[in-house]
N, C-alpha and C positions, 0 to 999 in steps of 0.2 A: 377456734370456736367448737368444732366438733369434741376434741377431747374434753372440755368442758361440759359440755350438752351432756357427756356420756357418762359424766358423775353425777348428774345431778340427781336428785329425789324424782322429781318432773317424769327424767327421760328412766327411770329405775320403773315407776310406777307403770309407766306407757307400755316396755316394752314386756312388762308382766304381763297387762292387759293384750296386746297383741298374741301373745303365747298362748293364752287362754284360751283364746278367742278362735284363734287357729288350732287348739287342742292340743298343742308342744310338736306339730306334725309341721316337717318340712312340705311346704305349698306347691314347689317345683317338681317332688318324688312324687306329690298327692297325683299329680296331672298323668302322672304314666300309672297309676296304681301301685306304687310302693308305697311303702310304711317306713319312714326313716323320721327320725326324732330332727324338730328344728332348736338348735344352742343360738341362732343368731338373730337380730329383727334388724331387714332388710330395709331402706330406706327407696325405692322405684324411681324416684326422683331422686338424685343421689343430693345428702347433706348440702355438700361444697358450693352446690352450683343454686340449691332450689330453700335457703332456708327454711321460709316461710311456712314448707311444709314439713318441718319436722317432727311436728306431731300429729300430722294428719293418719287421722284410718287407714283411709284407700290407700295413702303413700305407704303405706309397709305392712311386709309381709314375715312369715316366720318363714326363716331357712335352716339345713346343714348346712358346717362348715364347709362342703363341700358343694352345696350346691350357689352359697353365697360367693366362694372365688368361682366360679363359673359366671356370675352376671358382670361383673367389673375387673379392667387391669387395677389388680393390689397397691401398684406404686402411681399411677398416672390418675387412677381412678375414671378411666377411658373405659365406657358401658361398652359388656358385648354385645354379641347380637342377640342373646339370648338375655341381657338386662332392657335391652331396645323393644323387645318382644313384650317384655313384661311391661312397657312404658306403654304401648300400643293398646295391652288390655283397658287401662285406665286412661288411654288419651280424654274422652269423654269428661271425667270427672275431674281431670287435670285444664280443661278449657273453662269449663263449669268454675272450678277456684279463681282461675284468672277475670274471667267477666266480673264475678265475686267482688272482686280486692278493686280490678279498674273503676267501678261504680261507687265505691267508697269514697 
């Protein structure tokens, strides 16, 4: 599903908009004061596990390459602590979605 998602028009549009939005600035470098350009839009709630939110806002963020393999194992796709961290900022709006959908 994912590689599909990542062609589409849809998710081309989204992750423009996310970029933007973030200013093309890595969001993990913003937090210490750096300035590092983001190439990648994060997904907090990772794809595999959480579709539903694949196009949500809050659910993503702009990264470096380098800051993006620090939130997840590349092959297991097993969150670090520091993707867990990012999960935590948005717990809120991520329960907020769920009561959402359960009430539907």
């Amino acid at each position: 599903m994912s590689q599909t998602l990542y062609k589409s028009r849809r998710w081309k549009r989204k992750r423009e908009a996310i970029l933007r939005r973030d200013k093309y600035m890595c969001q993990e470098s913003k937090r210490y004061g750096k300035t590092e350009p983001a190439t990648t839009v994060h997904h907090i709630y990772p794809l595999e596990f959480y579709p539903e939110l694949a196009f949500v806002d809050w659910n993503l963020i702009s990264l470096s390459d380098k800051q993006h393999n620090a939130m997840h194992e590349r092959v297991t796709h097993e969150l670090t602590a520091l993707g867990r961290a990012w999960q935590e900022r948005v717990r809120d709006k991520f329960e907020a979605e769920r009561r959402a959908r359960s009430a539907q």
